[in-house]
C-alpha positions in Angstrom: 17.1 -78.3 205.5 18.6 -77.1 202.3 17.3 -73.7 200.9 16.9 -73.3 196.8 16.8 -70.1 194.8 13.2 -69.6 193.2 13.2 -70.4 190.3 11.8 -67.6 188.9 14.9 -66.0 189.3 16.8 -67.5 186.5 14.9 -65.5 183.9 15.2 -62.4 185.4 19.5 -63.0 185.7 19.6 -64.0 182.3 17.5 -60.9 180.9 20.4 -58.8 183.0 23.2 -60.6 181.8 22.1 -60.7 178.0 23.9 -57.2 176.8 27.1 -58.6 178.5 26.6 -62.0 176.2 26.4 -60.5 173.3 29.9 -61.1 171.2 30.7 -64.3 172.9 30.9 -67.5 171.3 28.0 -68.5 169.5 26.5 -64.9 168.5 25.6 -62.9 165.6 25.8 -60.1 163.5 23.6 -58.9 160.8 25.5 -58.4 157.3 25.1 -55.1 155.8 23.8 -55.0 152.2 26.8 -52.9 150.6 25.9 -54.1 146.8 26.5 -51.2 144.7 28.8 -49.4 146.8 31.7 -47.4 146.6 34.8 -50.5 147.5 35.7 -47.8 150.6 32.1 -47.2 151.8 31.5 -51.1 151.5 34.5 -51.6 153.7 33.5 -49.1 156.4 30.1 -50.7 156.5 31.5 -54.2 157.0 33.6 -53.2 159.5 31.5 -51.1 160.9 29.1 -54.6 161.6 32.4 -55.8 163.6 33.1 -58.1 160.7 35.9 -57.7 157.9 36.8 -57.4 154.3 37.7 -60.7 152.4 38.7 -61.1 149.3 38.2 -58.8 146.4 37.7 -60.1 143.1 36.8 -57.8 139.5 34.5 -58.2 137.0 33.1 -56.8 134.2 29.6 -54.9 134.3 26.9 -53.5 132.1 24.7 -51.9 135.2 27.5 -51.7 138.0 29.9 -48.5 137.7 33.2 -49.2 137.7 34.7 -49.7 141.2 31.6 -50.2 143.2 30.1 -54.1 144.4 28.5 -56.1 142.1 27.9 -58.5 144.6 28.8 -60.0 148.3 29.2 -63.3 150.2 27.5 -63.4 152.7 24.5 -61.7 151.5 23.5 -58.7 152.7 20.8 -59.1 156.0 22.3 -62.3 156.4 23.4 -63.2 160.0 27.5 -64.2 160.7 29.6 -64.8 163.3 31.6 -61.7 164.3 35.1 -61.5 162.6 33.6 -63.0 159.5 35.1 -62.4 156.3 33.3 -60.6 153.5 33.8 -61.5 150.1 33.0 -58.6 147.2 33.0 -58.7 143.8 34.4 -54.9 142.2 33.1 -53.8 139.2 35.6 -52.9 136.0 33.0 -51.1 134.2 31.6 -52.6 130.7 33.4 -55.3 129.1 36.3 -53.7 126.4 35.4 -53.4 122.9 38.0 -54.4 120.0 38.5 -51.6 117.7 37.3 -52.6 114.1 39.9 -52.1 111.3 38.6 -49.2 109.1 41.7 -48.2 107.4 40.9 -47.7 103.5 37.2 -48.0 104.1 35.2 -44.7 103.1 34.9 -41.7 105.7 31.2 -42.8 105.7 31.6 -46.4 106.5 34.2 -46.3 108.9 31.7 -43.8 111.0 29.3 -46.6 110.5 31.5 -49.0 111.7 32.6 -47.3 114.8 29.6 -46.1 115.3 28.4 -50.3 115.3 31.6 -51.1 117.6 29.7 -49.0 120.2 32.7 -46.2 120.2 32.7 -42.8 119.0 34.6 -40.9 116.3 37.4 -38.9 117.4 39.5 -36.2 115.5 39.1 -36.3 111.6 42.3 -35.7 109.9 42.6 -34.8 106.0 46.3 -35.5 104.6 47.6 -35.7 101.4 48.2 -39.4 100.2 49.8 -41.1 96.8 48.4 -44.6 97.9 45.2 -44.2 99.6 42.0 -43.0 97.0 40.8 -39.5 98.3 38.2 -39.8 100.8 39.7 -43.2 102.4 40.9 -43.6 105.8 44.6 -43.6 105.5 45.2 -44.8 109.2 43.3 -44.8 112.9 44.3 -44.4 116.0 43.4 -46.9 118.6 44.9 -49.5 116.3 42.3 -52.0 114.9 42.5 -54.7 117.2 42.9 -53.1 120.7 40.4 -53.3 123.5 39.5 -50.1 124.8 36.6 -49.5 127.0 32.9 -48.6 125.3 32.1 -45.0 124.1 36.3 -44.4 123.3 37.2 -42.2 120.8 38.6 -43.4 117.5 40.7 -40.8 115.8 40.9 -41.0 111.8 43.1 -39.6 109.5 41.8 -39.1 105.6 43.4 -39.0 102.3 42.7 -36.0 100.5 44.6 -37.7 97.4 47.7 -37.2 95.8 48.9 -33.8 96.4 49.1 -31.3 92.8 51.7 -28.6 92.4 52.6 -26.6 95.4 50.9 -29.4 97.8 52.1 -31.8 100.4 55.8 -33.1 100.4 58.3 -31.5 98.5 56.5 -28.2 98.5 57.7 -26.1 101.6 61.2 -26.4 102.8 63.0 -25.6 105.6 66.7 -24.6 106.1 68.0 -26.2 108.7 71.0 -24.6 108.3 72.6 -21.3 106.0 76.3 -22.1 106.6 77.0 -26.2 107.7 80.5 -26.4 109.9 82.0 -28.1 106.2 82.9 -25.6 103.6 81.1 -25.0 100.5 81.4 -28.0 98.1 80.0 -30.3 95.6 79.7 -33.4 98.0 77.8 -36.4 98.6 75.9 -37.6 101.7 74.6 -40.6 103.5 72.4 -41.7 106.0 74.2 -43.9 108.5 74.2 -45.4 112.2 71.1 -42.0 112.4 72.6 -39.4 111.2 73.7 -37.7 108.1 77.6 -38.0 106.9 79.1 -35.7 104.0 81.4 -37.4 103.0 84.8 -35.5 101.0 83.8 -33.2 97.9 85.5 -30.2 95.5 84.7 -27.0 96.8 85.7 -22.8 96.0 89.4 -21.6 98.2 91.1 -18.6 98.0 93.4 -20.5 95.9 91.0 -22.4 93.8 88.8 -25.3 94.1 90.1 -28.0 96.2 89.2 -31.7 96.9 88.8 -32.7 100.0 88.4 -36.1 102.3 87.2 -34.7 105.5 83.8 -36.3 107.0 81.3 -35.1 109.3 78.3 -35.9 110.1 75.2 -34.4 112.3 71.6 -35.6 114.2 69.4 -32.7 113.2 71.1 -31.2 109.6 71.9 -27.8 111.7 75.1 -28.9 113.7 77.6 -30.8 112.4 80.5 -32.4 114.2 84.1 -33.5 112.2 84.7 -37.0 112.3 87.5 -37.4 110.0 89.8 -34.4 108.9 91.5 -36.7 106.6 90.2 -40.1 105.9 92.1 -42.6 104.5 91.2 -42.0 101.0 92.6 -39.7 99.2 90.7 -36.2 98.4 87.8 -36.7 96.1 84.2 -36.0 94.7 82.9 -39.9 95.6 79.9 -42.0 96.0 78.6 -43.4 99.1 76.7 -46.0 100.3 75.4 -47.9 103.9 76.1 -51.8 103.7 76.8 -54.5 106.3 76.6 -51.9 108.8 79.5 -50.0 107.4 79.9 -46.7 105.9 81.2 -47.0 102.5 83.2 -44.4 99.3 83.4 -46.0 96.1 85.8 -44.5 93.7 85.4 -40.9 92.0 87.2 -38.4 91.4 90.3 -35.7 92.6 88.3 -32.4 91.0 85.9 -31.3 88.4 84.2 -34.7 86.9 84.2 -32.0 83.3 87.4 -31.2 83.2 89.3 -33.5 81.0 92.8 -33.1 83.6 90.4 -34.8 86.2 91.9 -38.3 87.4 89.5 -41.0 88.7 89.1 -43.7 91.2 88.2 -47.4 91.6 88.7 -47.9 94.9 86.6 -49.0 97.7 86.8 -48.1 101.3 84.9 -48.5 104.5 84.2 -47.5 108.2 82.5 -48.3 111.3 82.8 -44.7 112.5 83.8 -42.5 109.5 87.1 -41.8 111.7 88.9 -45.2 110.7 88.9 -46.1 107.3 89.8 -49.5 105.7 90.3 -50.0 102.5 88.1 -52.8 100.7 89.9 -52.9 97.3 92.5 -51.0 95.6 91.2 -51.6 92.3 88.0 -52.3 91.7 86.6 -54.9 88.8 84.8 -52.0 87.4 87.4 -49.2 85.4 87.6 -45.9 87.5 85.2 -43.5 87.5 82.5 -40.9 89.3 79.5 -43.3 89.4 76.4 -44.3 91.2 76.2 -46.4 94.0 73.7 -48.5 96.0 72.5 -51.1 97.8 70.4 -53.4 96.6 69.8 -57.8 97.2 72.0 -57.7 99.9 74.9 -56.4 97.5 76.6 -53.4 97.0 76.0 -52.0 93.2 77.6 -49.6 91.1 75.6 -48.4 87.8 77.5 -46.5 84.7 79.4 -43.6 85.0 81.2 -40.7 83.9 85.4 -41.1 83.7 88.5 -39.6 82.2 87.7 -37.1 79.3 83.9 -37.3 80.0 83.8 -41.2 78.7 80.1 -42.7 80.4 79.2 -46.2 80.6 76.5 -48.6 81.0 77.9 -51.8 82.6 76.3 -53.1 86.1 78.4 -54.4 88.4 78.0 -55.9 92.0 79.5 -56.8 95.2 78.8 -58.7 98.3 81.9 -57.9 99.8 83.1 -54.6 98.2 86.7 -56.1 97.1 85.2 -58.7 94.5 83.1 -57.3 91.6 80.8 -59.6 89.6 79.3 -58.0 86.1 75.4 -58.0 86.0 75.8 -56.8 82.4 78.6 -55.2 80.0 76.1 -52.8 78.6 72.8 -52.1 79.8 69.8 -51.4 77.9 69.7 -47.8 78.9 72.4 -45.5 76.8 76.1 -45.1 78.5 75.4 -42.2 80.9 77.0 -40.2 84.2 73.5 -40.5 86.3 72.0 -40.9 89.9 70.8 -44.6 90.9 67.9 -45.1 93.6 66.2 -48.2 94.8 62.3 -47.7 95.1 59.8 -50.6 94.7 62.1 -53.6 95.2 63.8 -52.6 92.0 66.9 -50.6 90.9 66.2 -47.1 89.3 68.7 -44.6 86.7 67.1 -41.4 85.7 68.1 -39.0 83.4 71.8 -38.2 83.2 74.9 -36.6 81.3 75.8 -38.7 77.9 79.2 -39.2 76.6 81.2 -36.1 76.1 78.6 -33.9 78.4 76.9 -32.8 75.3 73.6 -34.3 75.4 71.2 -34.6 78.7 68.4 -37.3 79.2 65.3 -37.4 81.1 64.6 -41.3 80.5 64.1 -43.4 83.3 64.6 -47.4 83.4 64.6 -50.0 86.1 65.3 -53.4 86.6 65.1 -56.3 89.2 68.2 -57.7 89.3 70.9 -55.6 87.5 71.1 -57.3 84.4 67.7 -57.1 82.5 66.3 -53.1 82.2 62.9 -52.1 81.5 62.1 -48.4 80.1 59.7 -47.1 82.3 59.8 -43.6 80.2 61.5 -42.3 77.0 60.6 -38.7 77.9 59.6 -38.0 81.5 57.6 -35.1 82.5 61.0 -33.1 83.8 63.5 -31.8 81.5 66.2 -33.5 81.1 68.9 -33.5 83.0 71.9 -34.1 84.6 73.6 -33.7 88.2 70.3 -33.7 89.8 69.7 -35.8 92.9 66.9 -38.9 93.5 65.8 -39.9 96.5 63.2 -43.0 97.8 60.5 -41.5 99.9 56.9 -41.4 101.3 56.2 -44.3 98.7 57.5 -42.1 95.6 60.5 -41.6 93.6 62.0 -37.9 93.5 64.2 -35.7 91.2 65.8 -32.8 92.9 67.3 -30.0 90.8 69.9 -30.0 88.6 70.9 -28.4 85.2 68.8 -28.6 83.0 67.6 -26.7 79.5 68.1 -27.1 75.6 70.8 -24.8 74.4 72.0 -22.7 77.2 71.9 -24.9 80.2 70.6 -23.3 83.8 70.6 -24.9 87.4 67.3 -26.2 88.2 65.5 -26.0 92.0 62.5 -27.6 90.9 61.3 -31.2 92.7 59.5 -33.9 91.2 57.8 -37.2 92.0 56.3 -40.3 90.5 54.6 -43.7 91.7 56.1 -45.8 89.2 58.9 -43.9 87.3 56.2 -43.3 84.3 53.8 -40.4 85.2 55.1 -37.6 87.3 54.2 -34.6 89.4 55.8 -31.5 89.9 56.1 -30.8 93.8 57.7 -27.5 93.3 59.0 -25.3 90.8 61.1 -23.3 92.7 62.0 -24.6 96.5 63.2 -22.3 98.8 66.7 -23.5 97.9 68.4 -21.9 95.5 68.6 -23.3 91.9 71.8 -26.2 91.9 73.6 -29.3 90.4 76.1 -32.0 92.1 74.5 -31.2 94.9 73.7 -34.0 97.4 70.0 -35.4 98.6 68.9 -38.2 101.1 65.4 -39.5 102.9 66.1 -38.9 106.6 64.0 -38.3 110.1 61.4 -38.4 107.7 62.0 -36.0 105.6 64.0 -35.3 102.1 67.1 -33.2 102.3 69.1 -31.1 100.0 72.9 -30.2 101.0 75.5 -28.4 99.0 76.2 -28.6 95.4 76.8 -25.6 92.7 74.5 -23.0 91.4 76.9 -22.3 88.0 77.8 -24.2 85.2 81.4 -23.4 85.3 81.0 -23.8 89.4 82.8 -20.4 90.3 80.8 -21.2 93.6 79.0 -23.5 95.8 76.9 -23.8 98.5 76.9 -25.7 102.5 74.0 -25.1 102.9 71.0 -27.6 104.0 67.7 -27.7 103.9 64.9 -30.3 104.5 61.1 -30.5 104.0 58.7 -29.3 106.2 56.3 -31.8 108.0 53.3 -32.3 107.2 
């Protein structure tokens, strides 16, 4: 007779072997409800519930702080099958805001309007400004445009106007150096391949003054490095200019532009390097002369000029080569003059200058947009007039730097001026720091003007290598 196992029994071996069942095939765990959690408490929790972390996804919340769970799948107090994955979703924080453009809106309304954006106003800084009405945000940093997170700062900066005597650029300068590794000479400068050249010049000896053709150039105005001890052109006081990625000298002359033995130039040279020199032209179109050049239209320009036995002209002549000379115009509407060109304002600029014979100075300024045809934007600017000063294009304005100036007996000038459009003009400075000079050389580099060399006498028994720059802003 077969015996059976009551059956009673089978609950009671179940209930023992439950705690050994649990984690097989078929059971459950409870999800924990990590929602606004830390990502690495979240993840200890879930793993802690012997399930793991799927994937993580971001998004952007208004309630959630940025790196805890906006939300989970499977829910939390859910039931899953050990092992199972759970999904989160990571909070970036609010959604970014795009920075308003407030630039030449009032200081008022552009508070108003970053205020609005749901961002805060940053640093307020006043600066001087010949463009922007005083008041006016000049510029604002983030740009207008970026997405930055809510509640981010937005710095302004605010014109205080146009600066008067004494104020903003052109006021304080700086020497950057007392004694430049060239000697002391009337020279003239450029601004090439980032740094400045001095290029040649006339300067005191033991034995006289004496023309040179050395070049050098620096990065920072204080230490200067010889490119060239003898370039290929002879010894001169000459012009330069940057075009076509070269370095350029343009005619001039072997001494003293007043001296009636003085010989002149019309050739035209360029370098890569300002070591090796090639020479563009032997003889220019133009007759030979000290004159002006620049570069203006994609050509190179030459503008007047003083030559042998003080004789000035007024033709125009350009170049988109530098070996073949085109005439914009025989004679110009301004008077024959020796005078410093700029371009400023799409336009080409002469002010001032040294008539025929060096007896008489002008202070008239004329421009022109293509060479040919002149327009008289003053027939008596606010400076005296003048001749071997400097001009320079810069922070939106047109400068004059020294010079000799004066009615009767003539005296070096140190004083800086600038003007908007060539008509009205403001005095920056009536002394700089540098010492009163003429046929010295100027030029708008690292952002800033510069003043190098030149002659504090009339009858130039000295000169200077010194150079100084304007201090920032």
């Amino acid at each position: 007779m077969t015996s059976r196992a009551p059956q009673n029994l089978v609950p009671v071996i179940l209930l023992v072997l439950a705690p050994f069942l649990v984690g097989c095939p078929g059971s459950l765990t409870t999800v924990p409800n990590v929602a606004g959690m830390a990502q690495d408490a979240a993840s200890a929790a879930i793993i802690g519930a012997d399930l793991v972390v799927g994937t993580v996804t971001h998004a952007y919340s208004t309630t959630v702080a940025a790196g805890s769970v906006i939300s989970q799948t499977p829910s939390g107090g859910s039931s899953a099958a050990p092992g199972t994955a759970v999904l989160l979703t990571l909070s970036q924080g609010p959604p970014p805001v795009a920075v308003p453009d407030v630039t030449g809106q009032s200081l008022s309304s552009a508070q108003l309007v970053v205020a609005g954006a749901n961002l805060a106003v940053g640093e307020i800084i006043r600066q001087f400004s010949v463009t922007v009405t005083a008041g006016s945000v000049i510029s604002q940093d983030p740009a207008a445009g970026a997405n930055v997170p809510p509640g981010t700062a937005v710095n302004l900066i605010v014109s205080k106007g146009p600066p008067g005597e004494g104020e903003g650029t052109g006021s304080v300068w700086v020497e950057a150096a007392e004694h430049a590794g060239w000697s002391s000479r009337v020279t003239t400068t450029a601004v090439f391949d980032g740094k400045l050249w001095v290029l040649g010049g006339n300067g005191p000896t033991e034995n006289g003054w004496k023309v040179s053709n050395d070049v050098w150039w620096s990065s920072d105005g204080a230490t200067w490095i010889q490119a060239a001890e003898h370039a290929g052109w002879s010894p001169r006081i000459t012009t330069a200019a940057v075009f076509d990625n070269r370095l350029w000298v343009l005619g001039g002359a072997n001494g003293n532009v007043l001296s009636a033995k003085t010989a002149f130039f019309n050739d035209v040279w360029w370098s890569l390097d300002g070591v090796t020199w090639t020479q563009a032209t032997g003889q220019a179109g133009w007759s030979a002369r000290g004159t002006a050049a620049v570069v203006f239209d994609g050509k190179l320009w030459v503008l007047g000029g003083l030559s042998q036995g003080l004789a000035t002209s007024n033709d125009v002549w350009w170049s988109s080569d530098g070996a073949l000379w085109t005439q914009a115009t025989e004679h110009a509407e301004w008077s024959a003059r020796g005078a410093p060109s700029v371009v400023f304002d799409d336009k080409l600029w002469i002010l001032g200058g040294m008539g025929s014979g060096g007896s008489s100075f002008k202070n008239d300024v004329w421009w022109s947009p293509d060479g040919a045809t002149w327009t008289r934007a003053t027939a008596d600017a606010d400076w005296p007039a003048r001749a071997g000063h400097t001009t320079a294009a810069f922070d939106n304005r047109l400068w004059i730097l020294g010079g000799m100036a004066g009615s009767g007996i003539s005296t070096t000038r140190n004083d800086v001026w600038w003007s908007l459009d060539g008509t009205a003009w403001t005095r920056a400075a009536m002394n700089a720091s540098w010492s009163a000079r003429w046929f010295h050389a100027a030029a708008a580099f690292d952002n800033r003007l510069w003043v190098l060399g030149g002659t504090g006498t009339l009858s130039g028994s000295t000169a200077d290598n010194d150079v100084w720059h304007t201090a920032d802003n």
